[in-house]
Gaussian input, Z-matrix of N, CA and C with variables (Angstrom, degrees):
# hf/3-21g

backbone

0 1
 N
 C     1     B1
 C     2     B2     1     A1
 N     3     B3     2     A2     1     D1
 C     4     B4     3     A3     2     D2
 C     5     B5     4     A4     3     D3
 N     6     B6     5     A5     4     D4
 C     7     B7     6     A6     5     D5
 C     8     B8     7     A7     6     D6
 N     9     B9     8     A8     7     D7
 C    10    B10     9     A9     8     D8
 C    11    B11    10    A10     9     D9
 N    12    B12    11    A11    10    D10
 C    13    B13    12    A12    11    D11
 C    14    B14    13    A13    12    D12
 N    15    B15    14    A14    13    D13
 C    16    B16    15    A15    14    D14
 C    17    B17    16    A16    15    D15
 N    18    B18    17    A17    16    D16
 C    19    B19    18    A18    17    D17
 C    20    B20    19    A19    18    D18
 N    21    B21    20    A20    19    D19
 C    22    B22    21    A21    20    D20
 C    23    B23    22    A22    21    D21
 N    24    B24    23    A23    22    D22
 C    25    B25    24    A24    23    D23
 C    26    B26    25    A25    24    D24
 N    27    B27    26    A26    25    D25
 C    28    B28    27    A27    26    D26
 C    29    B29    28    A28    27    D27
 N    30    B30    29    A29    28    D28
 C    31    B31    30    A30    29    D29
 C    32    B32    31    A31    30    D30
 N    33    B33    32    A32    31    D31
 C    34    B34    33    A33    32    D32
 C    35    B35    34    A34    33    D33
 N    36    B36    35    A35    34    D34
 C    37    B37    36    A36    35    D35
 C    38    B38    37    A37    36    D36
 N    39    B39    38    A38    37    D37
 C    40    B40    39    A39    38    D38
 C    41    B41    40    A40    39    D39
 N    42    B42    41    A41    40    D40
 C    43    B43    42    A42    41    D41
 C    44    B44    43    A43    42    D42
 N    45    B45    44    A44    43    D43
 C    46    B46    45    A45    44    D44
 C    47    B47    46    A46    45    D45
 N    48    B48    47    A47    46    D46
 C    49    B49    48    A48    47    D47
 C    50    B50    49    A49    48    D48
 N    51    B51    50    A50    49    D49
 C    52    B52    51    A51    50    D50
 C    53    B53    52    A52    51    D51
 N    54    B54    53    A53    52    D52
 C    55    B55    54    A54    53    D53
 C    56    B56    55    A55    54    D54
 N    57    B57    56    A56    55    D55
 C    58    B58    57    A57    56    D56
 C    59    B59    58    A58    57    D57
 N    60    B60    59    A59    58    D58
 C    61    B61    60    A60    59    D59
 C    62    B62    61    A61    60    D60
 N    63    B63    62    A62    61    D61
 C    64    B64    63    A63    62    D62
 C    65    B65    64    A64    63    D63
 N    66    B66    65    A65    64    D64
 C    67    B67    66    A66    65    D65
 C    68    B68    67    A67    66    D66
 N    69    B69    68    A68    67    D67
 C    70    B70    69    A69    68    D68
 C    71    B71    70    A70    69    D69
 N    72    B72    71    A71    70    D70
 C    73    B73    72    A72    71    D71
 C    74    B74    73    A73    72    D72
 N    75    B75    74    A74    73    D73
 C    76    B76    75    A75    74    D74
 C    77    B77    76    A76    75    D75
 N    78    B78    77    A77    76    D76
 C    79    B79    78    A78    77    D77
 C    80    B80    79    A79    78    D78
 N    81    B81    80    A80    79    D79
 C    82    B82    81    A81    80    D80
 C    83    B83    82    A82    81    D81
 N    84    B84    83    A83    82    D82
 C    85    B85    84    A84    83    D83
 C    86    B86    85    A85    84    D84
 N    87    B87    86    A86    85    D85
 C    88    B88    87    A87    86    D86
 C    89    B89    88    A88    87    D87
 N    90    B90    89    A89    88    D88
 C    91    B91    90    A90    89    D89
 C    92    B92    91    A91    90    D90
 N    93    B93    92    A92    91    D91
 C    94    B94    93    A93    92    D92
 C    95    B95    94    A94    93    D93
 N    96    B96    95    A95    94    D94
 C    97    B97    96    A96    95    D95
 C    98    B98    97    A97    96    D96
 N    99    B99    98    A98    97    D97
 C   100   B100    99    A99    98    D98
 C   101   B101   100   A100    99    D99
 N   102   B102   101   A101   100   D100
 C   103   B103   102   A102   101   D101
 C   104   B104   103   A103   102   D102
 N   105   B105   104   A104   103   D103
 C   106   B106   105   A105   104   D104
 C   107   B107   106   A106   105   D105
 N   108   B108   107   A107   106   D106
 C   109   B109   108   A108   107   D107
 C   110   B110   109   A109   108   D108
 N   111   B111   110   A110   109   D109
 C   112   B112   111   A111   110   D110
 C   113   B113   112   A112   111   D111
 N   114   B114   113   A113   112   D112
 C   115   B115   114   A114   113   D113
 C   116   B116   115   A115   114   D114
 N   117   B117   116   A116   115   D115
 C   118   B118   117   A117   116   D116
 C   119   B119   118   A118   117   D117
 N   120   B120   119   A119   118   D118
 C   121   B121   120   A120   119   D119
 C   122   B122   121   A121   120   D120
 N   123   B123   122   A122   121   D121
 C   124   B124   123   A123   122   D122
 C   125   B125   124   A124   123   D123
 N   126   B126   125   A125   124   D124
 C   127   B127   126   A126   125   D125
 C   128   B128   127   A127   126   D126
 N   129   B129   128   A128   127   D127
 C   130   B130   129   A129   128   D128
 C   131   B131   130   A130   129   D129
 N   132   B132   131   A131   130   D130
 C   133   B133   132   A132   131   D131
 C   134   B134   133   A133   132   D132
 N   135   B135   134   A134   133   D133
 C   136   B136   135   A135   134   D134
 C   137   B137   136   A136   135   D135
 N   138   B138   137   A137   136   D136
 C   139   B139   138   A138   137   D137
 C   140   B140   139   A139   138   D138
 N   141   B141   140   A140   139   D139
 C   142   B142   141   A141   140   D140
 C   143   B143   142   A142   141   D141
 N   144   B144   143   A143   142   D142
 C   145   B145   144   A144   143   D143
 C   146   B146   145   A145   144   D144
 N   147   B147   146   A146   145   D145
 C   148   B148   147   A147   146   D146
 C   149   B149   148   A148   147   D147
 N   150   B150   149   A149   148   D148
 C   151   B151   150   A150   149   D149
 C   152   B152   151   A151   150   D150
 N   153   B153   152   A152   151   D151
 C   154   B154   153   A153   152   D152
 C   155   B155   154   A154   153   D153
 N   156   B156   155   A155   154   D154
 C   157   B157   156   A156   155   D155
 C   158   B158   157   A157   156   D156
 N   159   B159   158   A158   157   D157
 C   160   B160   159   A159   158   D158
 C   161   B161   160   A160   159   D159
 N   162   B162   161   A161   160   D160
 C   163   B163   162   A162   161   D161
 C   164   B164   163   A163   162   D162
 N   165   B165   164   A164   163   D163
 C   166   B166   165   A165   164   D164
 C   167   B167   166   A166   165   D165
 N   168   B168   167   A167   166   D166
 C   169   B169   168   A168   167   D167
 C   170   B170   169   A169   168   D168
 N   171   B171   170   A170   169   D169
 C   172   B172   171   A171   170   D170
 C   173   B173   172   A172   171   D171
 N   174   B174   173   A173   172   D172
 C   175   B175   174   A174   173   D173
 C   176   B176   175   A175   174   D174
 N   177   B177   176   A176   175   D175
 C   178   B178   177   A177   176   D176
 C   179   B179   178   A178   177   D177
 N   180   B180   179   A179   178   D178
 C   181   B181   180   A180   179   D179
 C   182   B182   181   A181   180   D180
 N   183   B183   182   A182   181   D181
 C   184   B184   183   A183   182   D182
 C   185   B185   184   A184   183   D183
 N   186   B186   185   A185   184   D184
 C   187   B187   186   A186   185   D185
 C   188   B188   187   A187   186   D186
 N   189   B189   188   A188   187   D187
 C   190   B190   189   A189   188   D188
 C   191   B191   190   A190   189   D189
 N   192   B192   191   A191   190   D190
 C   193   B193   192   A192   191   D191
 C   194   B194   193   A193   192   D192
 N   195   B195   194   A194   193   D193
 C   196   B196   195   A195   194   D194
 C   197   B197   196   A196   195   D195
 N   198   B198   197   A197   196   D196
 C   199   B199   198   A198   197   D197
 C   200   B200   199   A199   198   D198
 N   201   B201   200   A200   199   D199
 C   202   B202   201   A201   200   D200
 C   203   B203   202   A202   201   D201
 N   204   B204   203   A203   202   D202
 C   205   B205   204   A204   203   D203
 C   206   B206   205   A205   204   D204
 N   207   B207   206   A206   205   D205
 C   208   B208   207   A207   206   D206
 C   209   B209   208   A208   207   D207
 N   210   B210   209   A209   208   D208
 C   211   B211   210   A210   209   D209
 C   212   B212   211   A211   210   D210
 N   213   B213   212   A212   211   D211
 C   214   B214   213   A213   212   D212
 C   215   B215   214   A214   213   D213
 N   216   B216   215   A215   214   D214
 C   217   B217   216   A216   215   D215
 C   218   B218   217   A217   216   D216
 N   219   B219   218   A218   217   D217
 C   220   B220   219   A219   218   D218
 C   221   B221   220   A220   219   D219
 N   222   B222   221   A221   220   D220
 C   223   B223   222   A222   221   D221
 C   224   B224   223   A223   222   D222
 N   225   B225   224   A224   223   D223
 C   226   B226   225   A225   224   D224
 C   227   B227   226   A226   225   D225
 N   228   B228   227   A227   226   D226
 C   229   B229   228   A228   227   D227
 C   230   B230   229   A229   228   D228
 N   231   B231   230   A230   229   D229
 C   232   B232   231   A231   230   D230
 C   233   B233   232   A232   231   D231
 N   234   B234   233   A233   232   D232
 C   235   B235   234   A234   233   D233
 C   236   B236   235   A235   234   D234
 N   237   B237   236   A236   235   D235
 C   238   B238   237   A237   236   D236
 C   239   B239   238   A238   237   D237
 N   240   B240   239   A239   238   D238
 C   241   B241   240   A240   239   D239
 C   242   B242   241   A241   240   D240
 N   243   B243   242   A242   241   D241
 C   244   B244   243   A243   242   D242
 C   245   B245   244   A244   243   D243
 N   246   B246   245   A245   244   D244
 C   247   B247   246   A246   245   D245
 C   248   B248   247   A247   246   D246
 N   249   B249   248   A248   247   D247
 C   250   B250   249   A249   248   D248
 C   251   B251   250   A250   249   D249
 N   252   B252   251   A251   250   D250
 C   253   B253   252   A252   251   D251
 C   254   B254   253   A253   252   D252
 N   255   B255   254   A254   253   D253
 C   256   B256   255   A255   254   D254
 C   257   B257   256   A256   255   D255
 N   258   B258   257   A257   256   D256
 C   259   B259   258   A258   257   D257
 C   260   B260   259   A259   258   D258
 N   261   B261   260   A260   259   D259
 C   262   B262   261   A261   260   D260
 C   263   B263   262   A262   261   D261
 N   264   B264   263   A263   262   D262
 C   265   B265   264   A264   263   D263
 C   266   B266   265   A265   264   D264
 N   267   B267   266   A266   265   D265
 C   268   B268   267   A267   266   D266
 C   269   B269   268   A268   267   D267
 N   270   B270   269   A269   268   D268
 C   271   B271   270   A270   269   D269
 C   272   B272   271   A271   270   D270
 N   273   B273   272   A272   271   D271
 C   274   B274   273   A273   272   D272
 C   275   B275   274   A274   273   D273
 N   276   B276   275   A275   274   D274
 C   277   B277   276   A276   275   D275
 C   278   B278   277   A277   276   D276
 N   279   B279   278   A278   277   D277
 C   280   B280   279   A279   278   D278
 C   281   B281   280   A280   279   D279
 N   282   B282   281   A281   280   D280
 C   283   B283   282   A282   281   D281
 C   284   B284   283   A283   282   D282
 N   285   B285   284   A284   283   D283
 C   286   B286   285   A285   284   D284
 C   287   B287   286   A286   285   D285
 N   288   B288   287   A287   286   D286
 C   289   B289   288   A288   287   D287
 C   290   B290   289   A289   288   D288
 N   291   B291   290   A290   289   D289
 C   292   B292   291   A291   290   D290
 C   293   B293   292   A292   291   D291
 N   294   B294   293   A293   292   D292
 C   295   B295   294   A294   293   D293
 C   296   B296   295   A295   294   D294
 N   297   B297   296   A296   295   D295
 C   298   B298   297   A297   296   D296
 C   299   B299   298   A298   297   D297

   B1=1.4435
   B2=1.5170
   B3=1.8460
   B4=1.2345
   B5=1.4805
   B6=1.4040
   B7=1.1382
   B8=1.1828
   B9=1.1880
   B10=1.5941
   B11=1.3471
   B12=1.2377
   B13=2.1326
   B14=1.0386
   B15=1.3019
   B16=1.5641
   B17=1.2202
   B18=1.4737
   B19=1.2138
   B20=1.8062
   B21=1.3542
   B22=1.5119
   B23=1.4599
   B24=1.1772
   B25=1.5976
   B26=1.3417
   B27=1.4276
   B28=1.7578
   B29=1.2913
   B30=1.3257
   B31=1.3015
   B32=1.9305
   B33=1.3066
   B34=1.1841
   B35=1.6476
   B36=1.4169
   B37=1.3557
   B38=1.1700
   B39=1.2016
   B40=2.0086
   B41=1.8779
   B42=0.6708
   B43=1.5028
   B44=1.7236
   B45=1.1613
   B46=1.6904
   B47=1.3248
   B48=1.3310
   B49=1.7893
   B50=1.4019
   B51=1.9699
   B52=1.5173
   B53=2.1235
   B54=1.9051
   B55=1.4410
   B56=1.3493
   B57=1.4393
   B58=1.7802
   B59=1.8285
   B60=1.7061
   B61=1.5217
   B62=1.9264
   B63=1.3594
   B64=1.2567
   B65=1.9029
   B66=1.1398
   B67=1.2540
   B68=1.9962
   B69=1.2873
   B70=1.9222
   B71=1.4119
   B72=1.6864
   B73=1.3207
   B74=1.6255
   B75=1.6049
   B76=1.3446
   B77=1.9649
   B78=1.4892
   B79=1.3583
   B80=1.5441
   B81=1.3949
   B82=1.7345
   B83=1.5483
   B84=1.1264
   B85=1.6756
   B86=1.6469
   B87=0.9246
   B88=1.5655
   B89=1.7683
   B90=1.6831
   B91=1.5880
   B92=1.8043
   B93=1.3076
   B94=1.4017
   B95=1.6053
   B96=1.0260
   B97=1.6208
   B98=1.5616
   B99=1.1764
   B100=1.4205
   B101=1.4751
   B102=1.5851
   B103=1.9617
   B104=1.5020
   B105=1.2227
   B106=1.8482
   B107=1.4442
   B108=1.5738
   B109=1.7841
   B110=1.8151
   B111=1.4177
   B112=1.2457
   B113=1.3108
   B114=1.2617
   B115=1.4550
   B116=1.8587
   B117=1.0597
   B118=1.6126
   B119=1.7068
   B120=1.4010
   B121=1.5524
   B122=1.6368
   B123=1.2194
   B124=1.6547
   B125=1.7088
   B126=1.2048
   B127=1.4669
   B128=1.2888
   B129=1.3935
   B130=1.5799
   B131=1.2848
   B132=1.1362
   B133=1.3228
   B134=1.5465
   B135=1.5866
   B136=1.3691
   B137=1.6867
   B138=1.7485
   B139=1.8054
   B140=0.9106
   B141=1.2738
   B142=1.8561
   B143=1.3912
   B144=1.2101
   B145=1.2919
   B146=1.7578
   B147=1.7161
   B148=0.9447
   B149=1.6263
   B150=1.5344
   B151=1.9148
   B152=0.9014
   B153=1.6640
   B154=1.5967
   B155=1.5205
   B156=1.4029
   B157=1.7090
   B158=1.5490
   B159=1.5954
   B160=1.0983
   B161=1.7739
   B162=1.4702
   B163=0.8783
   B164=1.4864
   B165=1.2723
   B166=1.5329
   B167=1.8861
   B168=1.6885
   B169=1.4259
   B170=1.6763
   B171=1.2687
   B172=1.2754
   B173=1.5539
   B174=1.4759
   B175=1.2992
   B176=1.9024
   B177=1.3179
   B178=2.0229
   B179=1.6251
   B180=0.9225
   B181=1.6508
   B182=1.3354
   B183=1.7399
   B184=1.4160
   B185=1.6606
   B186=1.3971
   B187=1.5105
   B188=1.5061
   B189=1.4418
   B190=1.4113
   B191=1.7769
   B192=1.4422
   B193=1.0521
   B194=1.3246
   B195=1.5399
   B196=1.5127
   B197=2.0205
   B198=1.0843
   B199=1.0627
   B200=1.2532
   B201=1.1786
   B202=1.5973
   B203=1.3961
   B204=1.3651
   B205=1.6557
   B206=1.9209
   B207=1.3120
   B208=1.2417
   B209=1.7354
   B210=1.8955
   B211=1.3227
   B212=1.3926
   B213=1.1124
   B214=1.8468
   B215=0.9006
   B216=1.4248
   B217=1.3402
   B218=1.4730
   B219=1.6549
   B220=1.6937
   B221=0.8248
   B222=1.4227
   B223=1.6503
   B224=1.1463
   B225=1.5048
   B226=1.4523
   B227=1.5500
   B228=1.4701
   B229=1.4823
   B230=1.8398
   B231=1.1272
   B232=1.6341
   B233=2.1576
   B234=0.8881
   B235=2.0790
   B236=1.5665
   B237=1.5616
   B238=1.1059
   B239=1.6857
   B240=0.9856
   B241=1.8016
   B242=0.9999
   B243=1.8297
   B244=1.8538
   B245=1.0625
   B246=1.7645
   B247=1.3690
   B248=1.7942
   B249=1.4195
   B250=1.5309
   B251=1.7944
   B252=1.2914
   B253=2.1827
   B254=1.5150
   B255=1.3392
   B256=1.8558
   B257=1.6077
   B258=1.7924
   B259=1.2143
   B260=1.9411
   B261=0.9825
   B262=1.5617
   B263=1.4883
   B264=1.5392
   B265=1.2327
   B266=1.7488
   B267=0.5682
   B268=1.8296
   B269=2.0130
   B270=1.4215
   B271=0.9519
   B272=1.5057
   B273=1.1553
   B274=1.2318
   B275=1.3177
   B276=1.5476
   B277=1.5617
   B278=1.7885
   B279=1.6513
   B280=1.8483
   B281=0.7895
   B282=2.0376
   B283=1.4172
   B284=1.4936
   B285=1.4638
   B286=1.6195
   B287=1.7677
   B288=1.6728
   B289=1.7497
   B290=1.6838
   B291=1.6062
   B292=1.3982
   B293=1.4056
   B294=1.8130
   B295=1.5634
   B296=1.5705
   B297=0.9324
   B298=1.3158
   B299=1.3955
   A1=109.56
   A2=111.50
   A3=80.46
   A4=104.08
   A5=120.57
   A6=139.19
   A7=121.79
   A8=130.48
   A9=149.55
   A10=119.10
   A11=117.00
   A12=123.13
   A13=94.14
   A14=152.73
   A15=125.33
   A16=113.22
   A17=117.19
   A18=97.05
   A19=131.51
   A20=113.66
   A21=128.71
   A22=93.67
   A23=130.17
   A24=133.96
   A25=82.61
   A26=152.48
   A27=121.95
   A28=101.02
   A29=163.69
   A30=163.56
   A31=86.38
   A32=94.82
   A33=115.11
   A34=110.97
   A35=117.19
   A36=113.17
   A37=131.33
   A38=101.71
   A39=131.66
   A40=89.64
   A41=117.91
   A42=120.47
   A43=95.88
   A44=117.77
   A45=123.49
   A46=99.26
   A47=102.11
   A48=118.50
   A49=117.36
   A50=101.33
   A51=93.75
   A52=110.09
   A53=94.62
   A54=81.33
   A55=138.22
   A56=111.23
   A57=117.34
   A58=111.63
   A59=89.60
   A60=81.66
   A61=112.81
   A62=100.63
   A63=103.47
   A64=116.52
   A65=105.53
   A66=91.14
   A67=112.29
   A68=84.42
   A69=94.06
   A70=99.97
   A71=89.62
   A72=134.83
   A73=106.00
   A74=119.22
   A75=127.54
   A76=107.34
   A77=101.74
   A78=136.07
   A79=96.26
   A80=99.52
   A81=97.28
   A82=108.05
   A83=95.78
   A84=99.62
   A85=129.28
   A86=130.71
   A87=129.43
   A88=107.68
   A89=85.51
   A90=92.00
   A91=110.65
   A92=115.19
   A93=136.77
   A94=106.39
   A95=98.61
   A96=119.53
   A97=105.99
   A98=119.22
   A99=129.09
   A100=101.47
   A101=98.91
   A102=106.34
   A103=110.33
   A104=101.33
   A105=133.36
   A106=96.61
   A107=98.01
   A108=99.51
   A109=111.89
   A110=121.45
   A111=110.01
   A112=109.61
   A113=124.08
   A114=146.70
   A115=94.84
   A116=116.39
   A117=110.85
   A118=98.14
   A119=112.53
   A120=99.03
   A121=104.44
   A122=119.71
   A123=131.38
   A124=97.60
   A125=130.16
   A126=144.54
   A127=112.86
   A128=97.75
   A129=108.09
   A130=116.96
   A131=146.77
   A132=137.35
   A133=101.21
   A134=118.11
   A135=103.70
   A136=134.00
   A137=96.29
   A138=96.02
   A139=139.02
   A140=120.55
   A141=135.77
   A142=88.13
   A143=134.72
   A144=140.79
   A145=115.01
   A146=125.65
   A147=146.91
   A148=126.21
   A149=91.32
   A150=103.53
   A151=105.80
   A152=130.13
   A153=93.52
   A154=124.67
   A155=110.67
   A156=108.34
   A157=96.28
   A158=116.32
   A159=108.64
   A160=128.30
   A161=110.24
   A162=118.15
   A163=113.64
   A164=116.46
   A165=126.42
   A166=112.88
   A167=96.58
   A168=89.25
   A169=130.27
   A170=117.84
   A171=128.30
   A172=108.64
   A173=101.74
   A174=115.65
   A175=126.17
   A176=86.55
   A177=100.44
   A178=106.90
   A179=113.06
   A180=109.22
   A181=130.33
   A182=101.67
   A183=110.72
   A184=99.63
   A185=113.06
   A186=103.29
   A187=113.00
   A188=90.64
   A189=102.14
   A190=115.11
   A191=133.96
   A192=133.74
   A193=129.93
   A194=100.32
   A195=111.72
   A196=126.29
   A197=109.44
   A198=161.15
   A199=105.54
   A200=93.82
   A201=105.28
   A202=117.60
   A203=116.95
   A204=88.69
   A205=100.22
   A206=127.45
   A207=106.18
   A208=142.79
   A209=91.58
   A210=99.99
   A211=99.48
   A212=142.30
   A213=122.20
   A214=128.24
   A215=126.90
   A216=136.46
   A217=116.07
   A218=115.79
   A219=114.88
   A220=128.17
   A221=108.93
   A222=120.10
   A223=126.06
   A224=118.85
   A225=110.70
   A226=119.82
   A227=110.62
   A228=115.84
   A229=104.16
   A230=121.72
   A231=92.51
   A232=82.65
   A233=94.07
   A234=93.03
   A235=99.40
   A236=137.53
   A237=127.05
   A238=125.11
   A239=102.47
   A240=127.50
   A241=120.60
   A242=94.21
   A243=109.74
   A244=115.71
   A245=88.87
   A246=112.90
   A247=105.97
   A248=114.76
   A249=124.78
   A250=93.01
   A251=92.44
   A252=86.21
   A253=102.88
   A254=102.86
   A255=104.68
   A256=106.87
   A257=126.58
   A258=120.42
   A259=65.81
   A260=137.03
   A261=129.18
   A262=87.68
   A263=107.51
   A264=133.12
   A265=93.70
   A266=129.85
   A267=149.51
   A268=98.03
   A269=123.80
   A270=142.83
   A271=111.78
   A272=134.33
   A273=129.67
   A274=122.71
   A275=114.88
   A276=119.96
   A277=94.63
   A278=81.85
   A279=84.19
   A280=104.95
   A281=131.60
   A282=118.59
   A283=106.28
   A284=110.29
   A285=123.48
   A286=82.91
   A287=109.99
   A288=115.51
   A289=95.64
   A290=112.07
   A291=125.28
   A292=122.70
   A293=97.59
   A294=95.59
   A295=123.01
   A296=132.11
   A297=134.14
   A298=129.93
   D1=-176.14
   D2=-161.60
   D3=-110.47
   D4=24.52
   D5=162.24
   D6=-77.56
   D7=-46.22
   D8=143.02
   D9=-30.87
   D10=-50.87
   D11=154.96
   D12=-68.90
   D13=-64.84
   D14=-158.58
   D15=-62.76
   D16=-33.55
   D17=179.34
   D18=-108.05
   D19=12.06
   D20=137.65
   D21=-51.47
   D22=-77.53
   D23=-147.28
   D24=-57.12
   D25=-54.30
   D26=-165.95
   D27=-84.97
   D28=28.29
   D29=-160.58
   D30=-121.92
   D31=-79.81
   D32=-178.34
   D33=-35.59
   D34=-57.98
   D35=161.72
   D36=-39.72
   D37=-58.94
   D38=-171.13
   D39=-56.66
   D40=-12.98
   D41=-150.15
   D42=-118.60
   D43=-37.54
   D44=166.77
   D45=-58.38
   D46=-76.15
   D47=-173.04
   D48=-22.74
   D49=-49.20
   D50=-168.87
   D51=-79.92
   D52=-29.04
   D53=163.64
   D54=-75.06
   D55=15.41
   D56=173.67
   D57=-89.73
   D58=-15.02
   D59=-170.76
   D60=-115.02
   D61=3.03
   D62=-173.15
   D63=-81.62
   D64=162.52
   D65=-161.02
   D66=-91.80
   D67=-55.44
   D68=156.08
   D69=-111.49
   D70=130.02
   D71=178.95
   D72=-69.13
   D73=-72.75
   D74=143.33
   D75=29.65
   D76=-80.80
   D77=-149.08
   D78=-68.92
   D79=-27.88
   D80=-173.81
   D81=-135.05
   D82=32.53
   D83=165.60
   D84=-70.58
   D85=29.10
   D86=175.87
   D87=-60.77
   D88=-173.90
   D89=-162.36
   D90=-62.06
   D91=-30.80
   D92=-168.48
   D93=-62.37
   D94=-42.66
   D95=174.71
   D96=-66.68
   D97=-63.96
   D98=174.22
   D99=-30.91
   D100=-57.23
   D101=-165.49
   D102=-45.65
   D103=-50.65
   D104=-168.60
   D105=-45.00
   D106=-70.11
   D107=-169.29
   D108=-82.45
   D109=6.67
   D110=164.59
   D111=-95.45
   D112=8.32
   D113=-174.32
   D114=-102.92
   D115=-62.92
   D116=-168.33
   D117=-67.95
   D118=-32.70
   D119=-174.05
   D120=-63.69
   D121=-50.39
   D122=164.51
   D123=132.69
   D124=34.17
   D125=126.04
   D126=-13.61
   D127=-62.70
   D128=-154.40
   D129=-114.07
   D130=175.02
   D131=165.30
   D132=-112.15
   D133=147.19
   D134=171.17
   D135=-35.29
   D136=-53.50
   D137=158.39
   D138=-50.10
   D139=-12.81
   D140=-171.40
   D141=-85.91
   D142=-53.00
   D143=-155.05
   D144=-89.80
   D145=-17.41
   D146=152.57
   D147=-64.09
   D148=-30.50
   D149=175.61
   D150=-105.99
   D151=-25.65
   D152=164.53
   D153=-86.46
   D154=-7.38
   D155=176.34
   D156=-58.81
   D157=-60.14
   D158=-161.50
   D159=-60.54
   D160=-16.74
   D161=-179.75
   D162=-79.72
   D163=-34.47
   D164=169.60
   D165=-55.40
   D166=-44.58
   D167=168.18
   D168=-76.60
   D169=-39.10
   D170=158.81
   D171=-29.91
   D172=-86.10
   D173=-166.95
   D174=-51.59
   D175=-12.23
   D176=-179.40
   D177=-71.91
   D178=-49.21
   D179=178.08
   D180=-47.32
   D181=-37.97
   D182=-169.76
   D183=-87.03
   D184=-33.03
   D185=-176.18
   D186=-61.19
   D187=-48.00
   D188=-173.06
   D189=-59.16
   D190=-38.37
   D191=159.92
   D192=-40.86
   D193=-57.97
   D194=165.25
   D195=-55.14
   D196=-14.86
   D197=147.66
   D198=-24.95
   D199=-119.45
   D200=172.97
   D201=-62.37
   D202=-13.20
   D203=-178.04
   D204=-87.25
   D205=-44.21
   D206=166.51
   D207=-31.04
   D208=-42.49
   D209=175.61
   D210=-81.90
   D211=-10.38
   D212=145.11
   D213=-56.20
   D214=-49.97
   D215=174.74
   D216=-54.37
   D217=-33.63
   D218=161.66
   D219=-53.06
   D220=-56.38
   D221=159.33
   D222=-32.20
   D223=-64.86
   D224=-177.83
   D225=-53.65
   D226=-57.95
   D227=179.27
   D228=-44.96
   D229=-6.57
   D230=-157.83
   D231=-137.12
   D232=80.19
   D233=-169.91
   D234=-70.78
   D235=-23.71
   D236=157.14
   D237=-37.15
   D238=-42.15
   D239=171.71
   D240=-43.04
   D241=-81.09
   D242=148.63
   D243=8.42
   D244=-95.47
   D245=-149.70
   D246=-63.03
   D247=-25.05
   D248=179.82
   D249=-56.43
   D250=-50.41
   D251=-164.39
   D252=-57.61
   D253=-53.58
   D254=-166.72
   D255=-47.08
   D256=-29.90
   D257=-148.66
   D258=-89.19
   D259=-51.94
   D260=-151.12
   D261=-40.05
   D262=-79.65
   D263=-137.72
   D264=-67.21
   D265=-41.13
   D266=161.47
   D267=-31.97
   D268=-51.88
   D269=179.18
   D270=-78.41
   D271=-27.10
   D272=172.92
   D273=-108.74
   D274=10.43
   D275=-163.84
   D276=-132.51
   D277=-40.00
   D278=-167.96
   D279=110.95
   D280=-175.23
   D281=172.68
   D282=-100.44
   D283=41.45
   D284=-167.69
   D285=-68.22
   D286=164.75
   D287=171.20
   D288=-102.66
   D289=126.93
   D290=157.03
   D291=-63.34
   D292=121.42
   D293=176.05
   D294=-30.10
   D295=-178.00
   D296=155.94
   D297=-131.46

C-alpha cells in the first residue's frame, strides 16, 4: 500500500542519514546499509532497495512464527529437553519469576 512505501521510504532515509554521520562505518554495516550503498554505487535502483527492505520486514514475522512454534512443539515431545532448558535458564536468572 501506499502507506507502507512511504514509510520504508523514511526508514530507508533515516537510515542513510545516520550512515552519513557515523564515524566507523564497520560498526553499522548490516544488510540495509549494504542496500543503501549498492544503491549510491548505482547497483540498485532506489526501488530495488525499497523492496527488499520491505520484504525483509514482511517476511520476518512469518519465519519467525513458524519458528518458534515448531521449536515448541520439540520441546514438548522431548520433556527431558525441557526440563534441561528450565535447569539452564533457572541457573542464569535464579529462581527469580520472569516478567511476562
Amino acid at each position: 500500500s501506499k502507506d507502507l512505501k512511504g514509510a520504508m521510504e523514511s526508514l530507508i532515509e533515516q537510515k542513510r542519514q545516520k550512515l552519513s554521520t557515523v564515524d566507523k562505518l564497520d560498526e553499522h554495516m548490516d544488510f540495509a546499509s549494504q542496500l543503501i550503498f549498492a544503491q549510491n554505487r548505482g547497483d540498485l535502483t532506489a526501488e530495488n532497495v525499497n523492496q527488499c527492505v520491505l520484504e525483509m520486514m514482511i517476511a520476518a514475522p512469518d519465519t519467525l512464527s513458524v519458528t518458534l512454534f515448531f521449536m515448541l512443539v520439540l520441546i514438548a515431545e522431548h520433556p527431558t529437553v525441557e526440563e534441561e532448558m528450565i535447569r539452564e535458564i533457572e541457573t542464569i536468572t535464579g529462581k527469580q519469576e520472569l516478567p511476562s
